[in-house]
FIKOLZA-1660 file (N, C-alpha, C; in steps of 0.1 Angstrom, whole numbers, plus 5000, padded with zeros to 4 digits):
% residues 246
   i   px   py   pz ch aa at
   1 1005 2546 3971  A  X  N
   1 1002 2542 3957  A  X CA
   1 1012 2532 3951  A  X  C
   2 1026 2533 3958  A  X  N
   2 1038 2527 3952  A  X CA
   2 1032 2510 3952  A  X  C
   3 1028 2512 3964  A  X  N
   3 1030 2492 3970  A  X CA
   3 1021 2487 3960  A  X  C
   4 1006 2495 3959  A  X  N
   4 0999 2490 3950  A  X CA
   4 1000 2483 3936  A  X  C
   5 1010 2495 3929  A  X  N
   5 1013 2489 3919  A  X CA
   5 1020 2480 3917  A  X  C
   6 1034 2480 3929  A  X  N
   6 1042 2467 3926  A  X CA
   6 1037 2454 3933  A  X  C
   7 1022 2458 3945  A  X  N
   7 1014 2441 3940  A  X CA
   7 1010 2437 3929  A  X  C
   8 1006 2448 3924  A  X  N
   8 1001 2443 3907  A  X CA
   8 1012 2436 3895  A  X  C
   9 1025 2441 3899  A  X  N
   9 1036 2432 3891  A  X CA
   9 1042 2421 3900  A  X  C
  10 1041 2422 3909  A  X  N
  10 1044 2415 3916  A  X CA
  10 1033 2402 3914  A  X  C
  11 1020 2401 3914  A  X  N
  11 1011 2389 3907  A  X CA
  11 1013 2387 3901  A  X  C
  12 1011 2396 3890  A  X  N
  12 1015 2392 3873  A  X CA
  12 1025 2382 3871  A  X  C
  13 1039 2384 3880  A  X  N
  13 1050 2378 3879  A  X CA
  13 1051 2366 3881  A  X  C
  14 1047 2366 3897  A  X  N
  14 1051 2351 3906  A  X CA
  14 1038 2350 3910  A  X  C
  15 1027 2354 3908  A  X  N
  15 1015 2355 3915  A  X CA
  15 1012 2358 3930  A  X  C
  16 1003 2351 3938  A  X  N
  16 0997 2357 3952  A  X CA
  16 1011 2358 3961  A  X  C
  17 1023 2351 3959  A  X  N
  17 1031 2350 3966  A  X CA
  17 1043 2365 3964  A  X  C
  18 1042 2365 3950  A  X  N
  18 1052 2383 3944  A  X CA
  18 1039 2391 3947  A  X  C
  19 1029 2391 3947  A  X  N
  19 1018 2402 3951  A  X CA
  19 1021 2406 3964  A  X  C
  20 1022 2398 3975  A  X  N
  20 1026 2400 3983  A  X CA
  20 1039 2402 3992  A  X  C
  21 1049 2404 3980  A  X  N
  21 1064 2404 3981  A  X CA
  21 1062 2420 3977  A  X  C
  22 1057 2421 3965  A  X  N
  22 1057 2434 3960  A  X CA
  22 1050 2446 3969  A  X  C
  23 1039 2442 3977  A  X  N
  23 1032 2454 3986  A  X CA
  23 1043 2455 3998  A  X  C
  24 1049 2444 4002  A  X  N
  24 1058 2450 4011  A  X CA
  24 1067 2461 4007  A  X  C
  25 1070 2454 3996  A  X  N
  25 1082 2462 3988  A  X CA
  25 1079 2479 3987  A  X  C
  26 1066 2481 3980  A  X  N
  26 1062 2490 3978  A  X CA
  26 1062 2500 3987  A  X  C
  27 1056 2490 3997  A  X  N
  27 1055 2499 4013  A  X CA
  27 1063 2511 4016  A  X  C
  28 1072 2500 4017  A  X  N
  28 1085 2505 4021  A  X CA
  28 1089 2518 4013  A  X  C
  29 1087 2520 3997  A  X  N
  29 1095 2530 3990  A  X CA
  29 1083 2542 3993  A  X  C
  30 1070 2539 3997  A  X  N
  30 1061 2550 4004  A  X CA
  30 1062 2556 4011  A  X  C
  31 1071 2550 4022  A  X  N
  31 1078 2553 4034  A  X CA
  31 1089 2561 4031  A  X  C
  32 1105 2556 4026  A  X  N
  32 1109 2563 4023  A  X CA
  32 1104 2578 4014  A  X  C
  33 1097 2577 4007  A  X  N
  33 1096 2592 3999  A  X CA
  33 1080 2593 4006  A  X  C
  34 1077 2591 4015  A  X  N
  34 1068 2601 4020  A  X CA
  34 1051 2602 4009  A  X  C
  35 1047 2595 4000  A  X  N
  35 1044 2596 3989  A  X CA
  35 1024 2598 3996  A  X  C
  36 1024 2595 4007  A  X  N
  36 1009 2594 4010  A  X CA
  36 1006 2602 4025  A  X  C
  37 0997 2613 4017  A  X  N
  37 0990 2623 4027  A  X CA
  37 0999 2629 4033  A  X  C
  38 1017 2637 4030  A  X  N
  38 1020 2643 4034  A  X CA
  38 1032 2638 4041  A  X  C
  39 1029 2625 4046  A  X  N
  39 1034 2623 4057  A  X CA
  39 1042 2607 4057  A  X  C
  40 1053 2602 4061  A  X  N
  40 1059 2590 4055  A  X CA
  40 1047 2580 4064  A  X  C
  41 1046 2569 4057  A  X  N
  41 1038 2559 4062  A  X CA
  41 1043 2544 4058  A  X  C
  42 1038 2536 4071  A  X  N
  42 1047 2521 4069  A  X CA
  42 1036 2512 4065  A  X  C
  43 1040 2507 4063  A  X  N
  43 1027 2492 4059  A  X CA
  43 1022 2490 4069  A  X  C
  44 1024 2490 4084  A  X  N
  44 1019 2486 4092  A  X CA
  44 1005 2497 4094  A  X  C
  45 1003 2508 4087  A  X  N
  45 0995 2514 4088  A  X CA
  45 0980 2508 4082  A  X  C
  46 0984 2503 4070  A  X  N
  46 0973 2497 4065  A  X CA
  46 0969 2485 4071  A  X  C
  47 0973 2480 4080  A  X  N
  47 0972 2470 4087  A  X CA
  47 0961 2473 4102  A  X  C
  48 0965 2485 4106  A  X  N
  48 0961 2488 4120  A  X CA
  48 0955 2496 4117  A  X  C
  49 0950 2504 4108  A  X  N
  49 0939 2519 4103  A  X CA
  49 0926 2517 4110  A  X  C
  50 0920 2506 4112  A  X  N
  50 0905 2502 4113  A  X CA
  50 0905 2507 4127  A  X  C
  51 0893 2509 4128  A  X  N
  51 0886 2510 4143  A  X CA
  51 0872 2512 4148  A  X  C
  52 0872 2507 4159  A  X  N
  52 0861 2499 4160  A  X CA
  52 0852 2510 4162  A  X  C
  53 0837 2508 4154  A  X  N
  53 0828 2522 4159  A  X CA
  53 0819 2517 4168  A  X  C
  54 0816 2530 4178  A  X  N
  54 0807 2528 4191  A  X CA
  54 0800 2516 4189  A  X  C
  55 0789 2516 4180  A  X  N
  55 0780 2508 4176  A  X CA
  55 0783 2493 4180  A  X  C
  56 0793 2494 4174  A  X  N
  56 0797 2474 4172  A  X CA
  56 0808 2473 4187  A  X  C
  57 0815 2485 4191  A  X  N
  57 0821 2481 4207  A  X CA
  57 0812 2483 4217  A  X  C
  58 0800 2483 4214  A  X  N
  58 0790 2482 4226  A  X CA
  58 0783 2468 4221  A  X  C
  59 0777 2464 4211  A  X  N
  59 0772 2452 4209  A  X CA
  59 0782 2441 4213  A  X  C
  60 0798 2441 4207  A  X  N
  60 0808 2433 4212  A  X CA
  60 0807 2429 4228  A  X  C
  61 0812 2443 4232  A  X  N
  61 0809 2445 4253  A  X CA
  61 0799 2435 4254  A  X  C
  62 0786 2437 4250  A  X  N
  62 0776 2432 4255  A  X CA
  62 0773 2419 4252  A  X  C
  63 0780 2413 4239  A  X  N
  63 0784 2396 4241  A  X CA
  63 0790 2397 4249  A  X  C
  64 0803 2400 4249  A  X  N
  64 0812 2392 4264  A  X CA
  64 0808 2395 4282  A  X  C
  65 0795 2401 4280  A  X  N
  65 0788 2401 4290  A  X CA
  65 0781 2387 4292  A  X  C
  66 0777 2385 4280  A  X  N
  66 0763 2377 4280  A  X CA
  66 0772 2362 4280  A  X  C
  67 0787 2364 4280  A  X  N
  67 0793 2344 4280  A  X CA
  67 0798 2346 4295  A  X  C
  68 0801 2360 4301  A  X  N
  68 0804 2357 4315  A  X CA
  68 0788 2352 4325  A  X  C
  69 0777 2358 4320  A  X  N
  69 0770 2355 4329  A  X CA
  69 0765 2343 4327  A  X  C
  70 0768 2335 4317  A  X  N
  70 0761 2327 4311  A  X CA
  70 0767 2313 4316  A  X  C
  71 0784 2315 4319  A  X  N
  71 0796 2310 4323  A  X CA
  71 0796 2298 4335  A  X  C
  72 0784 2300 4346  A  X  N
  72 0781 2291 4356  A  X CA
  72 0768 2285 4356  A  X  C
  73 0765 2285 4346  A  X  N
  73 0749 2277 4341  A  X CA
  73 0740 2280 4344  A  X  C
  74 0739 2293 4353  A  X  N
  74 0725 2302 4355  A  X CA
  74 0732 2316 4356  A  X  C
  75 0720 2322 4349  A  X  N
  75 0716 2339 4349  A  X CA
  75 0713 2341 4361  A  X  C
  76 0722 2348 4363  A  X  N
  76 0713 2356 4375  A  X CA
  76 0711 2371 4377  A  X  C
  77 0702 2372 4380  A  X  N
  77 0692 2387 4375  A  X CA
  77 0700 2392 4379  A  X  C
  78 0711 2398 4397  A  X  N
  78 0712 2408 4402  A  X CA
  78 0727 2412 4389  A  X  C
  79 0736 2400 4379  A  X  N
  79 0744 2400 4370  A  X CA
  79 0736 2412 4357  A  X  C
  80 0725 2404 4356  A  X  N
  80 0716 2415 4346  A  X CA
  80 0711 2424 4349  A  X  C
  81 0707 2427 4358  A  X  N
  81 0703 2445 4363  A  X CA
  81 0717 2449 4367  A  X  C
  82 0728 2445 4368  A  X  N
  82 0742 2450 4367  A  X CA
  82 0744 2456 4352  A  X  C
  83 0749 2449 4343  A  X  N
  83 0747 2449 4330  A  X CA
  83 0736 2461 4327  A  X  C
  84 0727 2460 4329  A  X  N
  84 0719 2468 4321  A  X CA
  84 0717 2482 4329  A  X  C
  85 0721 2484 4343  A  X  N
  85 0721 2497 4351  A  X CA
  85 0737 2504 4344  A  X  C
  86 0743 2494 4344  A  X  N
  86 0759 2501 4340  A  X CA
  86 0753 2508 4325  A  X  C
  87 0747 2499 4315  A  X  N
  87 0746 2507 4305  A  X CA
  87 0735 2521 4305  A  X  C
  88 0728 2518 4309  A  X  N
  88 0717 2529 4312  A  X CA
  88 0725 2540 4318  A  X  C
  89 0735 2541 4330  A  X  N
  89 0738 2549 4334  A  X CA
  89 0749 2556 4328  A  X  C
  90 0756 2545 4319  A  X  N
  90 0765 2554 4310  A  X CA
  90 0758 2556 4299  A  X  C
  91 0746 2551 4293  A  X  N
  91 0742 2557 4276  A  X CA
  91 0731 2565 4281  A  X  C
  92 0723 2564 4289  A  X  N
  92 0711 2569 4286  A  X CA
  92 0700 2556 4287  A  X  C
  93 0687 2555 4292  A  X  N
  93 0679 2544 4291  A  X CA
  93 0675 2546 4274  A  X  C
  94 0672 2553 4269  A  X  N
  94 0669 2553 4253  A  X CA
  94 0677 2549 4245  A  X  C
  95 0692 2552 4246  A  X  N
  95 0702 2545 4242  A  X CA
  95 0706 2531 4242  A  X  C
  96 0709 2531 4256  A  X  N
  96 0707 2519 4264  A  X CA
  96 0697 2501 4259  A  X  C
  97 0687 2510 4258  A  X  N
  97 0673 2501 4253  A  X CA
  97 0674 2500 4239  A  X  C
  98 0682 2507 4233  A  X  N
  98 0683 2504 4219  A  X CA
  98 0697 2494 4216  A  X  C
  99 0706 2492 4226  A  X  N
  99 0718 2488 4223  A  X CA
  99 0714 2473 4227  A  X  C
 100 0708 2472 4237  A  X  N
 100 0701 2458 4242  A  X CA
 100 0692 2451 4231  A  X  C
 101 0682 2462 4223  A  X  N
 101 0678 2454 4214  A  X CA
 101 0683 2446 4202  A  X  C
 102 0691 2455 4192  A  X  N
 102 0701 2451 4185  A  X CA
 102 0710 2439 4192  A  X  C
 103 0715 2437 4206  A  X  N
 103 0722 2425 4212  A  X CA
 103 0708 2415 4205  A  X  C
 104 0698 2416 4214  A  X  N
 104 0687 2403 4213  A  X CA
 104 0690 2404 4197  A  X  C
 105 0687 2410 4193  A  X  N
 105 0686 2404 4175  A  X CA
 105 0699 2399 4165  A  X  C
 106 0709 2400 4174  A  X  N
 106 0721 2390 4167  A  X CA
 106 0720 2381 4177  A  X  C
 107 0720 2379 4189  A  X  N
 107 0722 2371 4198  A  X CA
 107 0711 2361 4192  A  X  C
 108 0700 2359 4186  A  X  N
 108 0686 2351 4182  A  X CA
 108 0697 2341 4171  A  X  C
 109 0702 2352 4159  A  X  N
 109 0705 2347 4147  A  X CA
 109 0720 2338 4146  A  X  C
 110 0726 2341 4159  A  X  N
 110 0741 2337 4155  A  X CA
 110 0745 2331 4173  A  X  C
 111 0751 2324 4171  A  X  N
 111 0760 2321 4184  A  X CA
 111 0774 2327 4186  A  X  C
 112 0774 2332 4198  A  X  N
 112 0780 2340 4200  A  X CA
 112 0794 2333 4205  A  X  C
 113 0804 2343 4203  A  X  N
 113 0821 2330 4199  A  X CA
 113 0828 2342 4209  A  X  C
 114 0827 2336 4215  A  X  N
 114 0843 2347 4228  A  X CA
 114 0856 2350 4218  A  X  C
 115 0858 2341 4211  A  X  N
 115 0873 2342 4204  A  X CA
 115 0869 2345 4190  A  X  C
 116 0855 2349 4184  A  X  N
 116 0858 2352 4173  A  X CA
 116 0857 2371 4179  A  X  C
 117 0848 2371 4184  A  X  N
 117 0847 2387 4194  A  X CA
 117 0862 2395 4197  A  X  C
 118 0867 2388 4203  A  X  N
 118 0878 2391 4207  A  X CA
 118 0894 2392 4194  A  X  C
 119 0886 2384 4187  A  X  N
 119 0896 2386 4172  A  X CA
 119 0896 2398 4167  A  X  C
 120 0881 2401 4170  A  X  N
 120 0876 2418 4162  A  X CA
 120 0883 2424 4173  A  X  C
 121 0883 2426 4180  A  X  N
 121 0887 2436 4192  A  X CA
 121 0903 2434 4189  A  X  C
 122 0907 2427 4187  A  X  N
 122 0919 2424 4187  A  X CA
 122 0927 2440 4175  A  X  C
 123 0921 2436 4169  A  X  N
 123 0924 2440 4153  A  X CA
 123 0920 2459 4157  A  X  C
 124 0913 2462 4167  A  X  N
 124 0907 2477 4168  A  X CA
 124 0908 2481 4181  A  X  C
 125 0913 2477 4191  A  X  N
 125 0917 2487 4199  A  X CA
 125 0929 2483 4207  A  X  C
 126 0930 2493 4213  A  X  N
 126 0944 2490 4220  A  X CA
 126 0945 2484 4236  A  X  C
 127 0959 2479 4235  A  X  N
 127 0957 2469 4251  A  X CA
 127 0953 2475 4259  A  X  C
 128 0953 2487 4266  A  X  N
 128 0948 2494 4278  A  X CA
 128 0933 2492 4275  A  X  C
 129 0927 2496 4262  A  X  N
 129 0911 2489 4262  A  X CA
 129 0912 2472 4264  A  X  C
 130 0917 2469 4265  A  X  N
 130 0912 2456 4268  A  X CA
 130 0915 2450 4281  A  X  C
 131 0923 2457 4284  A  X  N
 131 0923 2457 4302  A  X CA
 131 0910 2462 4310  A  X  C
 132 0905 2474 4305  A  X  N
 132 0889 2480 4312  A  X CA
 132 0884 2465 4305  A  X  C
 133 0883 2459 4299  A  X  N
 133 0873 2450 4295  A  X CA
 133 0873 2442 4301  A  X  C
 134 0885 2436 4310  A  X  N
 134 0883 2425 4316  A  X CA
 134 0880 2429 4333  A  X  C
 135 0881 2439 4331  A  X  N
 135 0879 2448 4343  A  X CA
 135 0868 2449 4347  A  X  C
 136 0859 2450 4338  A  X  N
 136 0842 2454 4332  A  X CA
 136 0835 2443 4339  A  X  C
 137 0840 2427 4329  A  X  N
 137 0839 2417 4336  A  X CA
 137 0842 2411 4341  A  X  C
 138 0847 2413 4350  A  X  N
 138 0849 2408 4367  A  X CA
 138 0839 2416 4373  A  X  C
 139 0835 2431 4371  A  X  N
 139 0825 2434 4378  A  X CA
 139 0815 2428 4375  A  X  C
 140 0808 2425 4362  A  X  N
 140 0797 2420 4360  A  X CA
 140 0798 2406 4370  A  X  C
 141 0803 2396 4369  A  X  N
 141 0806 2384 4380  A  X CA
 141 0805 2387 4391  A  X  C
 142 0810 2396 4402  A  X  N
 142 0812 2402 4412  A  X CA
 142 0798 2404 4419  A  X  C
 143 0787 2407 4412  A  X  N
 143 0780 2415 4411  A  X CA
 143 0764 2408 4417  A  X  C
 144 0769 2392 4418  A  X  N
 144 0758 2383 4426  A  X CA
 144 0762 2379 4440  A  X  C
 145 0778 2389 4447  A  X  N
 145 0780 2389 4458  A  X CA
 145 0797 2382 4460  A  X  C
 146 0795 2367 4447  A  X  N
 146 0810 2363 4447  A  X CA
 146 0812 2360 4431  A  X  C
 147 0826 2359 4430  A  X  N
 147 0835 2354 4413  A  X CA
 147 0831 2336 4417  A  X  C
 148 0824 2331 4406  A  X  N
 148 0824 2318 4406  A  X CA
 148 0841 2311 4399  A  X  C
 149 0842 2300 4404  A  X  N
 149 0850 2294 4393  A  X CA
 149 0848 2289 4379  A  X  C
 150 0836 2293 4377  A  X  N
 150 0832 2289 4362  A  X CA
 150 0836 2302 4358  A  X  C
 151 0830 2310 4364  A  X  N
 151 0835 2325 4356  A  X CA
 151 0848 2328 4356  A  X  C
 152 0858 2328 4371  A  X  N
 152 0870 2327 4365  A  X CA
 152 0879 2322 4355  A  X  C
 153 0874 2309 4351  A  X  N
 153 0875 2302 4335  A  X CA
 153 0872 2310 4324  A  X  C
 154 0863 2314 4326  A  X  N
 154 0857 2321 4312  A  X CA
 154 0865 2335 4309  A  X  C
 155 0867 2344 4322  A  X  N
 155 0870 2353 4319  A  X CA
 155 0885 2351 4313  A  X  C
 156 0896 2338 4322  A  X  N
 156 0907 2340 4318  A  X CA
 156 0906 2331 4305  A  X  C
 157 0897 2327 4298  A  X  N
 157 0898 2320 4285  A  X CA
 157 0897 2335 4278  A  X  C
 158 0889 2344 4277  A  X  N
 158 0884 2356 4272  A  X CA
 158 0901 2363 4270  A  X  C
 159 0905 2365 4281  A  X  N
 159 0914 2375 4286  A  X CA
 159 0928 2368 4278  A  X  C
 160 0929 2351 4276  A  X  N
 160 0941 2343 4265  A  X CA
 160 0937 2356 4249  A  X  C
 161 0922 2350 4244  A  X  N
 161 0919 2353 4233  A  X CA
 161 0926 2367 4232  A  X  C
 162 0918 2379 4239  A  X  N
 162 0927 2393 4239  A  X CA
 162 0935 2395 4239  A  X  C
 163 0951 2382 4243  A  X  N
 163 0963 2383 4244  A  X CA
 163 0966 2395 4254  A  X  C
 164 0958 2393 4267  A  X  N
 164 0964 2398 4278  A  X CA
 164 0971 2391 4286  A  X  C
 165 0981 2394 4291  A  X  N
 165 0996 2390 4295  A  X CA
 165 0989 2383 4310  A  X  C
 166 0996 2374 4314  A  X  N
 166 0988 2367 4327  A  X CA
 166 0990 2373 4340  A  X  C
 167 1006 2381 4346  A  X  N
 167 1002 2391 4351  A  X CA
 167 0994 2398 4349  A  X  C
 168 0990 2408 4341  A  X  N
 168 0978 2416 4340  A  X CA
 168 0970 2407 4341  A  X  C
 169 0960 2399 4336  A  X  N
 169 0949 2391 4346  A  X CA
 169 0947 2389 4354  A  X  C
 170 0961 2385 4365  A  X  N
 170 0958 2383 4375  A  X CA
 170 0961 2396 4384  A  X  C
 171 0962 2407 4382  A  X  N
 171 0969 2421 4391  A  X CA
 171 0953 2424 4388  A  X  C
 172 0944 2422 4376  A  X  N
 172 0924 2424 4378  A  X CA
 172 0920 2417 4387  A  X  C
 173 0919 2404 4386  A  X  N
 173 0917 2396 4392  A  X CA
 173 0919 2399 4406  A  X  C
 174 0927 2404 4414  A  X  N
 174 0934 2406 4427  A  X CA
 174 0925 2420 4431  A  X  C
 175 0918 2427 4419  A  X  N
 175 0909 2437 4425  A  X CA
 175 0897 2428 4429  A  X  C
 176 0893 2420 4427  A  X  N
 176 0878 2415 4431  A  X CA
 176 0885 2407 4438  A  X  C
 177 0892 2396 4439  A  X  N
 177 0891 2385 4448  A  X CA
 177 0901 2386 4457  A  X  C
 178 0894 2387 4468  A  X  N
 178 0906 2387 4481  A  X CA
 178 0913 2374 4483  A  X  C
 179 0929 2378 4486  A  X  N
 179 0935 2367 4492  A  X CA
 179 0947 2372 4497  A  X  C
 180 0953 2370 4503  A  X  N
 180 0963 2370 4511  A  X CA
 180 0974 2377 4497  A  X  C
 181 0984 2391 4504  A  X  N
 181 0993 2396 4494  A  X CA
 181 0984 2406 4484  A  X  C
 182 0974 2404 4485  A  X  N
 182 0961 2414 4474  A  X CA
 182 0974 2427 4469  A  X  C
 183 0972 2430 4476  A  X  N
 183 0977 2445 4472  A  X CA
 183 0990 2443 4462  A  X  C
 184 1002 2433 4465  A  X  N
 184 1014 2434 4459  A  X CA
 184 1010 2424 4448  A  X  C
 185 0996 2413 4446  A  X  N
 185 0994 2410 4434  A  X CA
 185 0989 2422 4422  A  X  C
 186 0982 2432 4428  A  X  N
 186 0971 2445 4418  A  X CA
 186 0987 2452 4415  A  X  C
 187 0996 2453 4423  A  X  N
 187 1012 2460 4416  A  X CA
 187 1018 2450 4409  A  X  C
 188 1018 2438 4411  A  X  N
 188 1025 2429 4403  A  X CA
 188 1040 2430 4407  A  X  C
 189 1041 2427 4420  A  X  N
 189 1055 2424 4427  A  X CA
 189 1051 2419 4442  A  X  C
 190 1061 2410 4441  A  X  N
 190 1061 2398 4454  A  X CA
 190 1061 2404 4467  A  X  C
 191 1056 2399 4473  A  X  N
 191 1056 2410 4487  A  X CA
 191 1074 2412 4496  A  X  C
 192 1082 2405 4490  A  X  N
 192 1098 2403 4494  A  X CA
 192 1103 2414 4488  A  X  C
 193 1098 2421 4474  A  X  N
 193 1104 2434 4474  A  X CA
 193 1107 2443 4484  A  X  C
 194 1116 2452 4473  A  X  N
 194 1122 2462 4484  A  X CA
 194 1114 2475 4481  A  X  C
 195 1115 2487 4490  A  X  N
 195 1107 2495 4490  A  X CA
 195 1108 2501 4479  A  X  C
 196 1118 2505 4473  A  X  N
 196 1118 2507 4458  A  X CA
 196 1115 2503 4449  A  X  C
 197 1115 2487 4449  A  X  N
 197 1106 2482 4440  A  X CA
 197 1094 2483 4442  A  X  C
 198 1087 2486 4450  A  X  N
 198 1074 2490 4455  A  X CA
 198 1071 2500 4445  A  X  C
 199 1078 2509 4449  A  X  N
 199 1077 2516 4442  A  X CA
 199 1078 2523 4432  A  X  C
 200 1089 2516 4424  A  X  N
 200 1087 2512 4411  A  X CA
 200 1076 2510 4403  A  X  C
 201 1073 2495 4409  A  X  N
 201 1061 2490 4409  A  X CA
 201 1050 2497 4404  A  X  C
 202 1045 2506 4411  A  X  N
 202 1033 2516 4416  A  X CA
 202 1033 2526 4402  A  X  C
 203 1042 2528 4403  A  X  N
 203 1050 2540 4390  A  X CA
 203 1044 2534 4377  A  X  C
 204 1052 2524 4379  A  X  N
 204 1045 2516 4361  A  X CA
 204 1031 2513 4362  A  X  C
 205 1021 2508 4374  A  X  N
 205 1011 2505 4369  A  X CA
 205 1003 2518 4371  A  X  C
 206 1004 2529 4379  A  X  N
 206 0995 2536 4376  A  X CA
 206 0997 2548 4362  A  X  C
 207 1009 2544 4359  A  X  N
 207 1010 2551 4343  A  X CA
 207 1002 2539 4335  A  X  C
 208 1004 2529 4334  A  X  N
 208 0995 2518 4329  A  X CA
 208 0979 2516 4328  A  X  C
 209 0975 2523 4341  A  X  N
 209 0963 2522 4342  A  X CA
 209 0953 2531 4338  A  X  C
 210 0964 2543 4338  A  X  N
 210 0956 2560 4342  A  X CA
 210 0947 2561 4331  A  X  C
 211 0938 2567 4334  A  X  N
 211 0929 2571 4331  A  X CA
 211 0931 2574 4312  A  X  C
 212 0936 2583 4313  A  X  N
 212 0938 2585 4302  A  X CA
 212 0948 2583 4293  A  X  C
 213 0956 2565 4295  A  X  N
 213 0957 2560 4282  A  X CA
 213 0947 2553 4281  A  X  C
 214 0933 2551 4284  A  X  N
 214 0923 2543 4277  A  X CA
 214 0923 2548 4259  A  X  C
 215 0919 2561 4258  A  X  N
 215 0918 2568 4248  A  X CA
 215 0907 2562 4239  A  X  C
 216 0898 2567 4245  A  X  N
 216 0883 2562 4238  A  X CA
 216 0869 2568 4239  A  X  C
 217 0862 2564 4236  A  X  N
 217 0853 2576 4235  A  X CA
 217 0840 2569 4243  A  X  C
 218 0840 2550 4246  A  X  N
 218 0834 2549 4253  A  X CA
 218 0831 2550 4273  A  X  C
 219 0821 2556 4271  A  X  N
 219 0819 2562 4285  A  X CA
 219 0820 2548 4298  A  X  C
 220 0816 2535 4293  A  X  N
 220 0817 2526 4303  A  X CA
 220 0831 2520 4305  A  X  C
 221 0842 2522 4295  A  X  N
 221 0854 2519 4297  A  X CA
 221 0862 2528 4302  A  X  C
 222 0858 2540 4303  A  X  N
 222 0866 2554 4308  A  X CA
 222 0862 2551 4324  A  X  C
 223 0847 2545 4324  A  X  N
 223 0846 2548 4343  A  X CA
 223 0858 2531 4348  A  X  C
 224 0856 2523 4341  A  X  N
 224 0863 2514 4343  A  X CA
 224 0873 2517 4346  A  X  C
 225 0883 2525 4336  A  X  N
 225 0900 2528 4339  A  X CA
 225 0897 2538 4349  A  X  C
 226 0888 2544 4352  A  X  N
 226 0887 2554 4367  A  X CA
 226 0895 2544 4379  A  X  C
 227 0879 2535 4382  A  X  N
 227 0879 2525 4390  A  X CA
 227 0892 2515 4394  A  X  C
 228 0898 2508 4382  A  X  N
 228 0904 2506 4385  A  X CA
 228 0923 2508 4388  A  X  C
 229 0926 2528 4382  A  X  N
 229 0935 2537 4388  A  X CA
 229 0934 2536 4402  A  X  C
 230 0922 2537 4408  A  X  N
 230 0923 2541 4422  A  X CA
 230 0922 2526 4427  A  X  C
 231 0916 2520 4425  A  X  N
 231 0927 2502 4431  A  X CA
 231 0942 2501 4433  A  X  C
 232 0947 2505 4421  A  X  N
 232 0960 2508 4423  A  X CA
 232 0966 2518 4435  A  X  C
 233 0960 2526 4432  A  X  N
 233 0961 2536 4443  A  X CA
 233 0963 2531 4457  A  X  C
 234 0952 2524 4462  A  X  N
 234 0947 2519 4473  A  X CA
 234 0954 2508 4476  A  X  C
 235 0962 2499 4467  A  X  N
 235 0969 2486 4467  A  X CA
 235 0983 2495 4475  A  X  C
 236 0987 2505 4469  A  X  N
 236 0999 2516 4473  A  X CA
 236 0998 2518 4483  A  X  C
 237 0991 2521 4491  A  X  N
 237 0987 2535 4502  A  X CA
 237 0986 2518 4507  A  X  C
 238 0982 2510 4509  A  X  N
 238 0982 2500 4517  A  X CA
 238 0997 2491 4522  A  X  C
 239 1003 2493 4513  A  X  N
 239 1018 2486 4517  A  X CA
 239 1021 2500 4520  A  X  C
 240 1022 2509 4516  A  X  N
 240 1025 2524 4523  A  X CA
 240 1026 2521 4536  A  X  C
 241 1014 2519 4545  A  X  N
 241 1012 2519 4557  A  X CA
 241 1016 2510 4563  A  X  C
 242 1018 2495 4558  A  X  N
 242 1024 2479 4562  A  X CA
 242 1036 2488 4566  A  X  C
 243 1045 2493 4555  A  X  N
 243 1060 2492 4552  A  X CA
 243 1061 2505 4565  A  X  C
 244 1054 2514 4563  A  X  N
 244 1060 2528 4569  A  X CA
 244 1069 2537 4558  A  X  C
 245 1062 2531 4543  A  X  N
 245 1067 2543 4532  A  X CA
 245 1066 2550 4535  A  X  C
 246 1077 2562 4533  A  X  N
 246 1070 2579 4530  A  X CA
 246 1068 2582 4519  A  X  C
% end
């Protein structure tokens, strides 16, 4: 309640510039004395409170489906019966067929913006959800047999907007596309490490990956951070066996 009011003298004073001198200010003495619901609280709360409901993080999902497939200048069905088996099999087809229609009926009215999408996402969930997302789509790409280079554009333009770190893009990326080193790109350490950094290595990303820091209630991003724990897994167990770890 404090910040409030001293935005309010804080405009009065110096205007939009003390308004916004004063809500910090305020913040702050909220914090100190604890003055809201019990419990001390920082400004940054009012900043980060929102979140995103099912509704609108499944319509979001399903733009950024619809710029990956769209990404190499043809749809291709086996991309769409991807997309739409994934949802059916996590919502329900009645669900499912309702979430697709609602897409068609913004998709008609508006053009769809990867970076204003990803603004919203930005603002509502947390980076481990946005890792299953890019995770999500790479499968969807994957899913006509190869990753085009148009889609790898897209996704890592998608994956800038989210402000995912370019290691992490490319330790995803190193789950679908084979190349030489695979395994010590998905850990994110050079194959010249030492076995302890390997290990290391492994440590952080499958704390990183596990399952349950997704922390969400959506069912297609929870099988995502399944999927891609046990990559990691399998990137391990694979230098395991190179090296002769125990």
């Amino acid at each position: 309640m404090i910040k409030w009011i001293a935005a309010f003298i804080g405009f009065f004073i110096r205007g939009l510039s003390g308004a916004v001198l004063g809500f910090f200010a305020g913040s702050a003495l909220d914090s100190l004395f604890g003055t809201n619901s019990g419990r001390a609280k920082t400004v940054f709360d009012d900043f980060t409170r929102q979140s995103v409901s099912p509704a609108d993080f499944e319509l979001n999902l399903l733009s950024l489906c619809s710029i990956v497939i769209k990404a190499d200048g043809q749809v291709s069905q086996r991309e769409m019966d991807y997309v739409r088996q994934y949802f059916v099999g996590t919502y329900g087809k009645e669900k499912a067929n309702a979430i697709f229609r609602s897409f068609n009926d913004i998709n008609k009215k508006r053009e769809i913006s990867a970076q204003r999408i990803c603004s919203f996402l930005n603002q509502r969930t947390r980076y481990e959800v946005r890792l299953q997302l890019l995770h999500f789509l790479f499968g969807i790409a994957q899913a006509d047999g190869s990753v085009s280079t148009p889609e790898i554009s897209k996704i890592r333009e998608i994956a800038r907007y989210l402000r995912v770190s370019l290691n992490d893009f490319e330790s995803i990326m190193a789950m679908f596309i084979k190349s030489a080193n695979n395994s010590y790109k998905i850990l994110e350490v050079d194959k010249s490490a030492s076995n302890e950094e390997v290990k290391k290595a492994y440590r952080k990303m499958a704390k990183k990956y596990h399952p349950d820091r997704v922390n969400t209630q959506d069912e297609a991003i929870k099988k995502g951070a399944e999927e891609k724990f046990k990559q990691v897994q399998m990137a391990y167990e694979t230098i395991q066996k190179e090296r002769g770890i125990g």
